[in-house]
PDB file of N, H, CA, C and O in Angstrom:
ATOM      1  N   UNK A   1       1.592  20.714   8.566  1.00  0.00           N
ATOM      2  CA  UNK A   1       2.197  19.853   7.584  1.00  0.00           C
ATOM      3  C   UNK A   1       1.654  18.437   7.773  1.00  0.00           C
ATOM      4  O   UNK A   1       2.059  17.904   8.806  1.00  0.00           O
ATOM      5  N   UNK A   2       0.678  17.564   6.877  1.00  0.00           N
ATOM      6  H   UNK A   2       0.349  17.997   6.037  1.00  0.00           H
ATOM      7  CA  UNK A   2       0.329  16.943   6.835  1.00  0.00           C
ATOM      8  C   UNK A   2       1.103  15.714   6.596  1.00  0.00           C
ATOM      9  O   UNK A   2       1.619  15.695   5.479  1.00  0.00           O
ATOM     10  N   UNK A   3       1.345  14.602   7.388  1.00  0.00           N
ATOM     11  H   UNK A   3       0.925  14.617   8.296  1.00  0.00           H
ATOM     12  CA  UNK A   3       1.972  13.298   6.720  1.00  0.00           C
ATOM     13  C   UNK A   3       1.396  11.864   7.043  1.00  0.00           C
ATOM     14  O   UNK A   3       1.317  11.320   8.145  1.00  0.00           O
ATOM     15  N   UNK A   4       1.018  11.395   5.819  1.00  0.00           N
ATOM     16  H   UNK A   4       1.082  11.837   4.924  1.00  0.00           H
ATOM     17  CA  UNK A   4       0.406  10.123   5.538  1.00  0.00           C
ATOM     18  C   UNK A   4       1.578   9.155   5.377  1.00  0.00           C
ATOM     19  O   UNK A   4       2.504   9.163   4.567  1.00  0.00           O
ATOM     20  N   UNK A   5       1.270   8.289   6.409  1.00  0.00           N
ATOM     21  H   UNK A   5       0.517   8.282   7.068  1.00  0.00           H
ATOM     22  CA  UNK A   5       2.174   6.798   5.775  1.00  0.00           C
ATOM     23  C   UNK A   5       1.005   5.748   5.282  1.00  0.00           C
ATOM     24  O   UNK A   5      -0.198   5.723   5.540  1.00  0.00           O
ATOM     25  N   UNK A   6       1.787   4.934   4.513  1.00  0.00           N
ATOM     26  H   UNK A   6       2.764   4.954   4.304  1.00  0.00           H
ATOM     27  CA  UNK A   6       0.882   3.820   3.734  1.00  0.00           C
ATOM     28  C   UNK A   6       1.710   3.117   3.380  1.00  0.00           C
ATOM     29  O   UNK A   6       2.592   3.235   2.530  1.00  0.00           O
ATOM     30  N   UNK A   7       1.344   2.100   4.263  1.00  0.00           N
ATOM     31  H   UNK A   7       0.627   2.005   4.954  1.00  0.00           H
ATOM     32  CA  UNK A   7       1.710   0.670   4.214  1.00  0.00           C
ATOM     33  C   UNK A   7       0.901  -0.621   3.144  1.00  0.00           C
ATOM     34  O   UNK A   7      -0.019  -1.421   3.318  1.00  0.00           O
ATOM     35  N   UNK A   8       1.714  -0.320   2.141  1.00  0.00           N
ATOM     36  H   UNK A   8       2.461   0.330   2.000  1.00  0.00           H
ATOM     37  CA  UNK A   8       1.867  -1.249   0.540  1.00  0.00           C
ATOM     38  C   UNK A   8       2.280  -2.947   0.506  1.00  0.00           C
ATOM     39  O   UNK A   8       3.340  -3.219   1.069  1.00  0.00           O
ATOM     40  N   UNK A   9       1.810  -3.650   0.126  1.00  0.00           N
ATOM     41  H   UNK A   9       0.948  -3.429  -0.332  1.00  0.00           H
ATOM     42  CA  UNK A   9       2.545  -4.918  -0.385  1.00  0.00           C
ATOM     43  C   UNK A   9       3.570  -4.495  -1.555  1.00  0.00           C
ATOM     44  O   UNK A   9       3.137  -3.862  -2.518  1.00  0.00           O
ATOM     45  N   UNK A  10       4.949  -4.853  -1.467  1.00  0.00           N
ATOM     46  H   UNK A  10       5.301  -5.368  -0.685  1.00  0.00           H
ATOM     47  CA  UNK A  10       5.396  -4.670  -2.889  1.00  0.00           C
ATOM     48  C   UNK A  10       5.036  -5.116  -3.441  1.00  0.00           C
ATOM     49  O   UNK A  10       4.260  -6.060  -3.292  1.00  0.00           O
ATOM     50  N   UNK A  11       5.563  -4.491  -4.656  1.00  0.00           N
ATOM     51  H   UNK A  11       6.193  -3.725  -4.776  1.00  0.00           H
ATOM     52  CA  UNK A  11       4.844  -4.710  -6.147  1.00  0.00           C
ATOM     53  C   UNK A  11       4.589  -4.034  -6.860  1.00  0.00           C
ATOM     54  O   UNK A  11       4.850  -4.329  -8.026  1.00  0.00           O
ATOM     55  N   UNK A  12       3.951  -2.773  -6.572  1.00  0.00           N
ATOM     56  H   UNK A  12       3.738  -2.532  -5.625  1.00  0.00           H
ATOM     57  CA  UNK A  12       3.323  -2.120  -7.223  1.00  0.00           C
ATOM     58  C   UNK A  12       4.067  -0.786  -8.124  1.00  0.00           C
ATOM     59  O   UNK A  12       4.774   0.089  -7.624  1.00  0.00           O
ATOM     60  N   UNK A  13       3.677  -0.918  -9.612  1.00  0.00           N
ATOM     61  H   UNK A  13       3.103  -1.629 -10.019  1.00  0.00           H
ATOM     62  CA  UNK A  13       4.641   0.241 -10.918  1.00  0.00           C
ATOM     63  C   UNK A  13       4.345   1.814  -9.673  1.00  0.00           C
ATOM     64  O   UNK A  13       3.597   2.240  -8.793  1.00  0.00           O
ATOM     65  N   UNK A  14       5.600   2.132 -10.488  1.00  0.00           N
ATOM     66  H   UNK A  14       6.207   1.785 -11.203  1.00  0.00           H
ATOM     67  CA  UNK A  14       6.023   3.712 -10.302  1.00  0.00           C
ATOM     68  C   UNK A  14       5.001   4.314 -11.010  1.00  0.00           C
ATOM     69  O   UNK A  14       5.278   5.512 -11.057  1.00  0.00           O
ATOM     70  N   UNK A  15       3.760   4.055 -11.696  1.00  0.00           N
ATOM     71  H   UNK A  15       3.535   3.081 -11.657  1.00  0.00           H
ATOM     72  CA  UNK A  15       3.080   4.883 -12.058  1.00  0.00           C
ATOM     73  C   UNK A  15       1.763   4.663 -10.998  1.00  0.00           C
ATOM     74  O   UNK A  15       1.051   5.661 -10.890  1.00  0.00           O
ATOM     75  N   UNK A  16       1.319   3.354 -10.126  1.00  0.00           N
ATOM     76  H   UNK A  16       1.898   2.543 -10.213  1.00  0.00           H
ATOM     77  CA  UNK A  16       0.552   2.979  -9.050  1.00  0.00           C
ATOM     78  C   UNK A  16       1.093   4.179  -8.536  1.00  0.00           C
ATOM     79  O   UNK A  16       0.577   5.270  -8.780  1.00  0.00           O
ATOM     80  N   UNK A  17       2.391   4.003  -7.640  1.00  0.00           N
ATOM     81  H   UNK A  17       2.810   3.117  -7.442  1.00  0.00           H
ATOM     82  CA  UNK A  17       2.479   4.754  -6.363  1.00  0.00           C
ATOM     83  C   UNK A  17       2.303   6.912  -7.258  1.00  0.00           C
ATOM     84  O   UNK A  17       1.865   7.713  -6.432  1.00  0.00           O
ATOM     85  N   UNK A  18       2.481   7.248  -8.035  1.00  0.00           N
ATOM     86  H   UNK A  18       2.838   6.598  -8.706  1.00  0.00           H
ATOM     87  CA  UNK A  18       2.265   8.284  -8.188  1.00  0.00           C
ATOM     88  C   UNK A  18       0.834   8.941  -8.400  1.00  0.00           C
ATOM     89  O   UNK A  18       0.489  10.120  -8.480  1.00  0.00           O
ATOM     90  N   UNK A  19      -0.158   7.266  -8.486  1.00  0.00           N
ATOM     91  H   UNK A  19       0.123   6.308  -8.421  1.00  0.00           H
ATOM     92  CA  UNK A  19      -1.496   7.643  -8.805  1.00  0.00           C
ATOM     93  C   UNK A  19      -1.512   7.731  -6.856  1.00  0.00           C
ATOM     94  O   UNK A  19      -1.109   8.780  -6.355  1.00  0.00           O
ATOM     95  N   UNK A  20      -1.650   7.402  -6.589  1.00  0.00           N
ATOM     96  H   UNK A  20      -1.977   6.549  -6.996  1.00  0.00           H
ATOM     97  CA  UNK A  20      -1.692   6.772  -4.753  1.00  0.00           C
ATOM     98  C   UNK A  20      -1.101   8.255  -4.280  1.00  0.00           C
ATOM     99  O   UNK A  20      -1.684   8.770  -3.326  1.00  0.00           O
ATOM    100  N   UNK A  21      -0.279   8.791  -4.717  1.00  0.00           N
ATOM    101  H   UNK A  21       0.196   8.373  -5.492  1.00  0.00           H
ATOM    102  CA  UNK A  21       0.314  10.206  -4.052  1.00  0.00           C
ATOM    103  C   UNK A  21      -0.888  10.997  -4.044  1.00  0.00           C
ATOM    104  O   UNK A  21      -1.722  11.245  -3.173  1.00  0.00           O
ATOM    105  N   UNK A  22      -0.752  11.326  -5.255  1.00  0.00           N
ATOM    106  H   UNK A  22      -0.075  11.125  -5.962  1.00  0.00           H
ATOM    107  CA  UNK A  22      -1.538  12.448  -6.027  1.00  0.00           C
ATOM    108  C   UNK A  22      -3.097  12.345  -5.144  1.00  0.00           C
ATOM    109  O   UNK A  22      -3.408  13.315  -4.452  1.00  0.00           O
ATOM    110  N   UNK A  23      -4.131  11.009  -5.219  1.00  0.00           N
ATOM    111  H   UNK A  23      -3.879  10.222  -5.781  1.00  0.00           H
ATOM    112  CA  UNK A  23      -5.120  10.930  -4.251  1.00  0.00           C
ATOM    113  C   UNK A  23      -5.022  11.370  -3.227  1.00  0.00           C
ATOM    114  O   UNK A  23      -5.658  12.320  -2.772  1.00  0.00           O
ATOM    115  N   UNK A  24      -3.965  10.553  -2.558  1.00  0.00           N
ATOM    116  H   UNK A  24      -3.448   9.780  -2.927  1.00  0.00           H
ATOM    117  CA  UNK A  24      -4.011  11.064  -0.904  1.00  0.00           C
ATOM    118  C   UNK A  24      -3.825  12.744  -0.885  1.00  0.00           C
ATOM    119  O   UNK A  24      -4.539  13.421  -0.146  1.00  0.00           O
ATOM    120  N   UNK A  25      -3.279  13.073  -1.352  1.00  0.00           N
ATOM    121  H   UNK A  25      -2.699  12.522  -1.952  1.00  0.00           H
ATOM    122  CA  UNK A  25      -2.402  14.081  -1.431  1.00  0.00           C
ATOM    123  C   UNK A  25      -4.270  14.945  -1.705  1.00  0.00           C
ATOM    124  O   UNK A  25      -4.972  15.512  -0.868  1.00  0.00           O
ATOM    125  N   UNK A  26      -4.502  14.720  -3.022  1.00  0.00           N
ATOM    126  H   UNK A  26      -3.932  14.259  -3.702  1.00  0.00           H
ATOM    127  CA  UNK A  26      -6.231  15.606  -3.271  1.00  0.00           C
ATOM    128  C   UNK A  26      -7.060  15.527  -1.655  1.00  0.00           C
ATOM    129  O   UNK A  26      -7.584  16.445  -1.025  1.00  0.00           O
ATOM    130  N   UNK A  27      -6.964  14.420  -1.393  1.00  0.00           N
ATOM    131  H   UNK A  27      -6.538  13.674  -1.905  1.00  0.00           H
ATOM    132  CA  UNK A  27      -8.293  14.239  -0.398  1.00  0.00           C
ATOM    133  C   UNK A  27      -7.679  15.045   0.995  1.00  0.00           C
ATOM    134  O   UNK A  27      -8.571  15.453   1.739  1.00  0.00           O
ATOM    135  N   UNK A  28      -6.615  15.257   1.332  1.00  0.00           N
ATOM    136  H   UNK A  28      -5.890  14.925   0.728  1.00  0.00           H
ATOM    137  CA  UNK A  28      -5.771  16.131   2.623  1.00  0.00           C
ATOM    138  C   UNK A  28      -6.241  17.564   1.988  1.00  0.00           C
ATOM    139  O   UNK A  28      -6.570  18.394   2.836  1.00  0.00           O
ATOM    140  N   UNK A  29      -6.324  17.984   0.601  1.00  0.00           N
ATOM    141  H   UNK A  29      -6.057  17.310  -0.088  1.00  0.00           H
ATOM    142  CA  UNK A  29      -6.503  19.193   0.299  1.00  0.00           C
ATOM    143  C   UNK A  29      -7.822  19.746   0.212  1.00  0.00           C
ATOM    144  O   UNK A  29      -8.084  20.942   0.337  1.00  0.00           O
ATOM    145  N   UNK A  30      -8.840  18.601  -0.059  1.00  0.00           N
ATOM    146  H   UNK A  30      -8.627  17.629  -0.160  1.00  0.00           H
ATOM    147  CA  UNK A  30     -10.173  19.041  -0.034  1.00  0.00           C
ATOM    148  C   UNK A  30     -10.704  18.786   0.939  1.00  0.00           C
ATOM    149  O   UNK A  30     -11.655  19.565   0.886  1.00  0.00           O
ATOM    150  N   UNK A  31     -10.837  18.096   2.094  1.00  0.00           N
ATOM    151  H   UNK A  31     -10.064  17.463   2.137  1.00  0.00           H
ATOM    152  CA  UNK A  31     -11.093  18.028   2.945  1.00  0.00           C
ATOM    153  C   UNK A  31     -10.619  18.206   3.704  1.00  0.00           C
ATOM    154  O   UNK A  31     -11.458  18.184   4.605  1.00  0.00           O
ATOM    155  N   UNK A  32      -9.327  18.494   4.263  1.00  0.00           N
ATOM    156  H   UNK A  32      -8.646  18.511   3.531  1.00  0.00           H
ATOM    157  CA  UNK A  32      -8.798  19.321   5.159  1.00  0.00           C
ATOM    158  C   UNK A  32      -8.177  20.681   5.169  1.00  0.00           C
ATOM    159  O   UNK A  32      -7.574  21.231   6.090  1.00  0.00           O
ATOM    160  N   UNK A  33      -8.443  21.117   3.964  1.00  0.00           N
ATOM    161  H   UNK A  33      -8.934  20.670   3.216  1.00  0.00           H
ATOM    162  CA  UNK A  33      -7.976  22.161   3.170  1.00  0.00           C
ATOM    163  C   UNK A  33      -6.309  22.813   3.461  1.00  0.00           C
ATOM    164  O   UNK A  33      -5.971  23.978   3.672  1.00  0.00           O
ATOM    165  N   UNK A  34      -5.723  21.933   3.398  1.00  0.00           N
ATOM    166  H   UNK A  34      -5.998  20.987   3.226  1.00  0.00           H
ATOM    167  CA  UNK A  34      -4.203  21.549   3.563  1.00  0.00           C
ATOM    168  C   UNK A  34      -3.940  22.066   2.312  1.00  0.00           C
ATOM    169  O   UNK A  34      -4.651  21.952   1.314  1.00  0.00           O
ATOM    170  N   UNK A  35      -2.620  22.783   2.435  1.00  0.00           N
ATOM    171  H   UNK A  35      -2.041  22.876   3.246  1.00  0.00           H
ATOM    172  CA  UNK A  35      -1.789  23.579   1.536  1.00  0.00           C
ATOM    173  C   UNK A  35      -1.167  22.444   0.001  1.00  0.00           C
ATOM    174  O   UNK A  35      -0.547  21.499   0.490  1.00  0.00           O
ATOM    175  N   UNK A  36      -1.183  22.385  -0.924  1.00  0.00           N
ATOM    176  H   UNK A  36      -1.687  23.152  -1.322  1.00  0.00           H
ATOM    177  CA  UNK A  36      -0.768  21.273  -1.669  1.00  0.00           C
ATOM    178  C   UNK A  36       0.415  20.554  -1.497  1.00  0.00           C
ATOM    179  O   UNK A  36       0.673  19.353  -1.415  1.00  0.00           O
ATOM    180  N   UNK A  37       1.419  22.122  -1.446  1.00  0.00           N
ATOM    181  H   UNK A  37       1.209  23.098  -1.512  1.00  0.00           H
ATOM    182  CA  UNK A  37       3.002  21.818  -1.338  1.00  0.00           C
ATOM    183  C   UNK A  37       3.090  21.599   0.058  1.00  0.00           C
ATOM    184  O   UNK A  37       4.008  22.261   0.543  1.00  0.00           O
ATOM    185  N   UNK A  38       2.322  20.748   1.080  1.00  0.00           N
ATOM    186  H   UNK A  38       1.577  20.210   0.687  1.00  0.00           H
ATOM    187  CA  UNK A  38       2.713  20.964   2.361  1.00  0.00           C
ATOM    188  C   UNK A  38       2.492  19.188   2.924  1.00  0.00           C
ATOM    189  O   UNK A  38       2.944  18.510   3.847  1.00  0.00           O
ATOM    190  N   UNK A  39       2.004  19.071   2.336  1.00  0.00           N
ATOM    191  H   UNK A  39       1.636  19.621   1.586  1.00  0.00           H
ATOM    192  CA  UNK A  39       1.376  17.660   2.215  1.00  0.00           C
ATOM    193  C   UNK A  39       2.385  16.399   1.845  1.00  0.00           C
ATOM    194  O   UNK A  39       2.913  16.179   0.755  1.00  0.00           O
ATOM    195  N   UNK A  40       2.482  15.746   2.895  1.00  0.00           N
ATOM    196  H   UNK A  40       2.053  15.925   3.780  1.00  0.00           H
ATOM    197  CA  UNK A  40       4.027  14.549   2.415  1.00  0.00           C
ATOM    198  C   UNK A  40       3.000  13.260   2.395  1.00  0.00           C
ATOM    199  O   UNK A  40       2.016  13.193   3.131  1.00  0.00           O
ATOM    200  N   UNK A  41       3.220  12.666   1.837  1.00  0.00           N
ATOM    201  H   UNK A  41       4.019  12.721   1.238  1.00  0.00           H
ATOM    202  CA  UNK A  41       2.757  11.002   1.598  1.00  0.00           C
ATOM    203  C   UNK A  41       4.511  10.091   1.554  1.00  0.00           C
ATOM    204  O   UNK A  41       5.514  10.239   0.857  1.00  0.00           O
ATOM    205  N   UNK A  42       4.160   9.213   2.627  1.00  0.00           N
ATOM    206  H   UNK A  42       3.345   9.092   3.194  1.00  0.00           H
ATOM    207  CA  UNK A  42       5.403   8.278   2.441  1.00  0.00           C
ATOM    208  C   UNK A  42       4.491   7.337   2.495  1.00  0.00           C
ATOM    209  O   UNK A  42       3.469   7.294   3.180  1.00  0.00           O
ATOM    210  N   UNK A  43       5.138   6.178   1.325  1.00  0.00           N
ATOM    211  H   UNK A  43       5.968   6.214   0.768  1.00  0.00           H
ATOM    212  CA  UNK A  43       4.600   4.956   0.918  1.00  0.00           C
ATOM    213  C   UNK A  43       5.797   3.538   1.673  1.00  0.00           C
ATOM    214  O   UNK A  43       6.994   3.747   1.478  1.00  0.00           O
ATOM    215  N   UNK A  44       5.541   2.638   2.215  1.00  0.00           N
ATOM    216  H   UNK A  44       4.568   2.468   2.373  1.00  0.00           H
ATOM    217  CA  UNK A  44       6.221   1.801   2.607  1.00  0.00           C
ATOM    218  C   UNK A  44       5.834   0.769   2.495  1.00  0.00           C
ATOM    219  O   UNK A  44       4.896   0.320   3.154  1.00  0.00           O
ATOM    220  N   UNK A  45       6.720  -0.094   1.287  1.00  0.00           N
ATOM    221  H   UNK A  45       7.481   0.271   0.752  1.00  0.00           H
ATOM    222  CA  UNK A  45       6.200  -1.023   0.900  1.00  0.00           C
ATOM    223  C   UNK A  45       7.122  -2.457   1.729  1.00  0.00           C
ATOM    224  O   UNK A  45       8.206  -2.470   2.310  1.00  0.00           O
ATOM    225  N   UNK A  46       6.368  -3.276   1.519  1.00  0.00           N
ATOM    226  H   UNK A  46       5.486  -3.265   1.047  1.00  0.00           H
ATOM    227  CA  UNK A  46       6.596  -4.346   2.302  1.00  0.00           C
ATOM    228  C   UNK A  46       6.693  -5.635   1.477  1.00  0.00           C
ATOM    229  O   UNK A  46       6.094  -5.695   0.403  1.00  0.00           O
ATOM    230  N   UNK A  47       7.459  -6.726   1.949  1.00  0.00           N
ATOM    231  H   UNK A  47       7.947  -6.677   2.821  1.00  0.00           H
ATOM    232  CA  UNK A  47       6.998  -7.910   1.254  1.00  0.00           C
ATOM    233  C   UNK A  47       6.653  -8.991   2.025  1.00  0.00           C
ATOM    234  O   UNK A  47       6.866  -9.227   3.215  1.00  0.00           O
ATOM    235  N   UNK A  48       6.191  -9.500   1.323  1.00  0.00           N
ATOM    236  H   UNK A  48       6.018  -9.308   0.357  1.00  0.00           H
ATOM    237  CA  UNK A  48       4.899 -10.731   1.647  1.00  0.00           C
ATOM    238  C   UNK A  48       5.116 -11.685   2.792  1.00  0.00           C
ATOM    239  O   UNK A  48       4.426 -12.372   3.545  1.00  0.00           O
ATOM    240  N   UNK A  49       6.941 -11.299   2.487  1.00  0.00           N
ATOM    241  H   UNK A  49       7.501 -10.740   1.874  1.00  0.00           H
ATOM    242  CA  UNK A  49       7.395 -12.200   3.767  1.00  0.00           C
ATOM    243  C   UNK A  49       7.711 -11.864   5.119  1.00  0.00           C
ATOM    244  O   UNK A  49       8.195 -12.452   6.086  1.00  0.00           O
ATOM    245  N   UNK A  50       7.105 -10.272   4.765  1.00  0.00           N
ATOM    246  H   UNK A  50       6.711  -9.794   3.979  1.00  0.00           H
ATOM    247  CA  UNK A  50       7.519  -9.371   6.240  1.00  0.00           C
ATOM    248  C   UNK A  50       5.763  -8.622   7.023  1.00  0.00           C
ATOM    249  O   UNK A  50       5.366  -7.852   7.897  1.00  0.00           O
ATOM    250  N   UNK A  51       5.200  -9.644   5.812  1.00  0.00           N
ATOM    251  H   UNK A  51       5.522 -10.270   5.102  1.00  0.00           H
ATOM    252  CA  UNK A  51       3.712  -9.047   6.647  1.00  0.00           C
ATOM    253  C   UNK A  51       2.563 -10.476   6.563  1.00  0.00           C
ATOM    254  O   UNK A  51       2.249 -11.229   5.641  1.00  0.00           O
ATOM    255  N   UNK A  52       2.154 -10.378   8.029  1.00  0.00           N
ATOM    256  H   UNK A  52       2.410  -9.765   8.777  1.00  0.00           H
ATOM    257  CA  UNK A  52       1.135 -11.725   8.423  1.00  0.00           C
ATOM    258  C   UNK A  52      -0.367 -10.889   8.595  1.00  0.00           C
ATOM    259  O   UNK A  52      -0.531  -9.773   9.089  1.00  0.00           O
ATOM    260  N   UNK A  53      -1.181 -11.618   8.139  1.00  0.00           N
ATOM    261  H   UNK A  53      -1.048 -12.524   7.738  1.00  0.00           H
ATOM    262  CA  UNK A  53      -2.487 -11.733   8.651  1.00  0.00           C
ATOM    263  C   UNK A  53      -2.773 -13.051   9.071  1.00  0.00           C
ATOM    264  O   UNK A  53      -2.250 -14.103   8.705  1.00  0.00           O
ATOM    265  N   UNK A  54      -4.055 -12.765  10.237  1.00  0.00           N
ATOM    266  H   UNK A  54      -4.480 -11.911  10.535  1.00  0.00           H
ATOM    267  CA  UNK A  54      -4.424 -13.687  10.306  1.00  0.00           C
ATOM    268  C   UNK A  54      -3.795 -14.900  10.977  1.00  0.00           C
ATOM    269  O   UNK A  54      -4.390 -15.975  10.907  1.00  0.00           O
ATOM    270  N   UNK A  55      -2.549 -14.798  11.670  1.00  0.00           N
ATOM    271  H   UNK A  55      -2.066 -13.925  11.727  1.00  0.00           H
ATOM    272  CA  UNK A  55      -1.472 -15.424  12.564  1.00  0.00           C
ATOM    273  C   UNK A  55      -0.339 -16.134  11.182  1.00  0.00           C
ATOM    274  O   UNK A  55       0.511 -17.006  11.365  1.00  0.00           O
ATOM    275  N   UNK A  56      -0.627 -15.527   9.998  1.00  0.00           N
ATOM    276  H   UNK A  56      -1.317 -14.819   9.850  1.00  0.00           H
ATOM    277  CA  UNK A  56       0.084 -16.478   8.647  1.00  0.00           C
ATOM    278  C   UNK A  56       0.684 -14.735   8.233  1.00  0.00           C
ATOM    279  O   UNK A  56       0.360 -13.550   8.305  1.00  0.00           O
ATOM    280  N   UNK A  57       1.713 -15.612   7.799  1.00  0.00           N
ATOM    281  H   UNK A  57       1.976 -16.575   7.740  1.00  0.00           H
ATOM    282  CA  UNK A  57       2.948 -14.760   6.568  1.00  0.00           C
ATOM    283  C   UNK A  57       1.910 -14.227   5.339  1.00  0.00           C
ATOM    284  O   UNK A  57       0.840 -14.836   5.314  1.00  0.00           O
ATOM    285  N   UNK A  58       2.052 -13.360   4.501  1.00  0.00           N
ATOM    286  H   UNK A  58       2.921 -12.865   4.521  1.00  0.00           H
ATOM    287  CA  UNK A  58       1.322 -13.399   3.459  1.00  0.00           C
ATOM    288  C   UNK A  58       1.781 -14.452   2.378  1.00  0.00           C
ATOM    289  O   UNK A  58       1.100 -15.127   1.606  1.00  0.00           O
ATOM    290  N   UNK A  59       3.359 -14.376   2.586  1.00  0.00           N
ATOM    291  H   UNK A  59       3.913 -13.829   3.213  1.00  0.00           H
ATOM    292  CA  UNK A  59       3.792 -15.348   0.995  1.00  0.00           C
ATOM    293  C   UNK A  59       3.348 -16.806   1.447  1.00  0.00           C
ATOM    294  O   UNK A  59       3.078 -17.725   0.675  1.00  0.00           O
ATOM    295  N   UNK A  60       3.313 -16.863   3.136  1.00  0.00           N
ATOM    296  H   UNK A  60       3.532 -16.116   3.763  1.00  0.00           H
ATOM    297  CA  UNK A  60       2.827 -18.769   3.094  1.00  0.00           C
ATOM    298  C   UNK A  60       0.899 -18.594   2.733  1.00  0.00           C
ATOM    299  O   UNK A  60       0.498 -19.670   2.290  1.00  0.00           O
ATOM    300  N   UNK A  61      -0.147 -17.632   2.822  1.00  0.00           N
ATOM    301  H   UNK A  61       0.179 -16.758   3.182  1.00  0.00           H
ATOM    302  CA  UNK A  61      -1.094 -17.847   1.785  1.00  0.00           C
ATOM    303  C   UNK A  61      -0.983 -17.891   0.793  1.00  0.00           C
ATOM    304  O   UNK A  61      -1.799 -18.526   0.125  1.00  0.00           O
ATOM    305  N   UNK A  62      -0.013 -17.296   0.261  1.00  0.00           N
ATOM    306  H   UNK A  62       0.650 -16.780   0.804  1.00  0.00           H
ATOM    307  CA  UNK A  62      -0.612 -17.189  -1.201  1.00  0.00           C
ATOM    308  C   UNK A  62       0.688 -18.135  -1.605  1.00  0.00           C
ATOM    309  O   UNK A  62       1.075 -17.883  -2.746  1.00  0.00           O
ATOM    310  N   UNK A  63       1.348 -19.029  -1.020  1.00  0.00           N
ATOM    311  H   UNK A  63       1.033 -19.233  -0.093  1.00  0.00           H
ATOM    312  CA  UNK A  63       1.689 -20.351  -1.446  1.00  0.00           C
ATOM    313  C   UNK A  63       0.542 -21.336  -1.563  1.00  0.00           C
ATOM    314  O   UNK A  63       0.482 -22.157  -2.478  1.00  0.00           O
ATOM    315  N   UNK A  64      -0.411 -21.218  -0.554  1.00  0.00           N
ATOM    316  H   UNK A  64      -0.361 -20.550   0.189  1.00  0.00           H
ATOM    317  CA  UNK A  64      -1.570 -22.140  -0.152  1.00  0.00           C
ATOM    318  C   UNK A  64      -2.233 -22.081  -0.900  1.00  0.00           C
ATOM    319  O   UNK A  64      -2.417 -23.198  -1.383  1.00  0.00           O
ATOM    320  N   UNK A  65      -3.057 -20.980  -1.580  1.00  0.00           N
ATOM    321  H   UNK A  65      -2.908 -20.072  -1.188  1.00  0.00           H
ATOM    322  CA  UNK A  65      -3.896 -20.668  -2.613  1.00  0.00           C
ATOM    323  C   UNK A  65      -3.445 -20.917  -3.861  1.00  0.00           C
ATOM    324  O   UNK A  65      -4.277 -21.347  -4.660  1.00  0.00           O
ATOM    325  N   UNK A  66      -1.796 -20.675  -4.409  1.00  0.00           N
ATOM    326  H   UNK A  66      -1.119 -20.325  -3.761  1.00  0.00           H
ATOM    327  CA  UNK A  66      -1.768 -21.677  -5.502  1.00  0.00           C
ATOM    328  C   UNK A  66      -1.695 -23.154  -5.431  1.00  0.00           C
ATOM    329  O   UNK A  66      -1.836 -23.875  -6.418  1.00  0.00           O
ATOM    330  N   UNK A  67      -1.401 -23.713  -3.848  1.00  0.00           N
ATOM    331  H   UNK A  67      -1.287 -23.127  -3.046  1.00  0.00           H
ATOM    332  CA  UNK A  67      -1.325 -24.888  -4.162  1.00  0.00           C
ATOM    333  C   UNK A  67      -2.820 -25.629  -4.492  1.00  0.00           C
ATOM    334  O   UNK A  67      -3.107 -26.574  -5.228  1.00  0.00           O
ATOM    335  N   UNK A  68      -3.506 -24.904  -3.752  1.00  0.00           N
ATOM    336  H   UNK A  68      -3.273 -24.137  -3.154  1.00  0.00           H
ATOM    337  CA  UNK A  68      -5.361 -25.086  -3.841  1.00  0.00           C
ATOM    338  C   UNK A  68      -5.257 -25.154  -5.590  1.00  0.00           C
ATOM    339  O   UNK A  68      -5.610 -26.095  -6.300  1.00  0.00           O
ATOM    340  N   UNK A  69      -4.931 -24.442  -5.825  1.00  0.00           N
ATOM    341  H   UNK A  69      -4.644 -23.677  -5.248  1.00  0.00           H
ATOM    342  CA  UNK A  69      -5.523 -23.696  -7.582  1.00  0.00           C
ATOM    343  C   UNK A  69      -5.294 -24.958  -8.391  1.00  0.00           C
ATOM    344  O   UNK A  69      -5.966 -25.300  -9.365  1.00  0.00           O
ATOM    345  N   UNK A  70      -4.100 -25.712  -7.787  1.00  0.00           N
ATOM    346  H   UNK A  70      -3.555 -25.434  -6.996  1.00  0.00           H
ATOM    347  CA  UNK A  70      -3.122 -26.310  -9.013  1.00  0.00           C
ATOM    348  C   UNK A  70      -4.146 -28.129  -8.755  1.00  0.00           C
ATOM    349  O   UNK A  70      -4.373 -29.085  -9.497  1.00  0.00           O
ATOM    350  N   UNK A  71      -4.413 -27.857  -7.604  1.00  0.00           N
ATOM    351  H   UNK A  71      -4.229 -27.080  -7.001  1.00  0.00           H
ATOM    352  CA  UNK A  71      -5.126 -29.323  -7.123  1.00  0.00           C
ATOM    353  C   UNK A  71      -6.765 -29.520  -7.976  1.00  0.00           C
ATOM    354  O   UNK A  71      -7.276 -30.615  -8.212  1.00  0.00           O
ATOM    355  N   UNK A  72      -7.414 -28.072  -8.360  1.00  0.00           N
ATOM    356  H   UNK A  72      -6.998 -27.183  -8.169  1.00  0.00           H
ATOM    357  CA  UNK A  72      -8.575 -27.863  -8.946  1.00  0.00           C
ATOM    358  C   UNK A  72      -8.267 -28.296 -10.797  1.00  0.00           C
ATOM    359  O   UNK A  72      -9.182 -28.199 -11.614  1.00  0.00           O
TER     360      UNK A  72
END
């Protein structure tokens, strides 16, 4: 029994995450030739304020980058 986690920024439509299933879900079956119905994908989405790169928050970049934008 195959299980994929994937770690998401929120945001993304209920029709994203069902395209995102369905892939993962193909590529476990053709290349690992994993049963269809056996195959779990959990998606865990996150927000901006609970994930850092780079020693930074994501929402304090992309505060930075509009403030850049607004100065141009």
């Amino acid at each position: 029994m195959p299980v994929v986690q994937v770690n998401i920024k929120d945001g993304r439509t209920l029709d994203q995450k069902r395209e995102l299933v369905s892939r993962i879900t193909d590529a476990l079956v053709d290349v690992c030739g994993a049963a269809r119905d056996r195959v779990h994908v959990i998606i865990n989405e996150v927000a901006e304020e609970s994930w850092g790169r780079g020693g930074q928050l994501l929402s304090d970049i992309a505060a930075i980058a509009v403030r850049e934008k607004e100065r141009k």
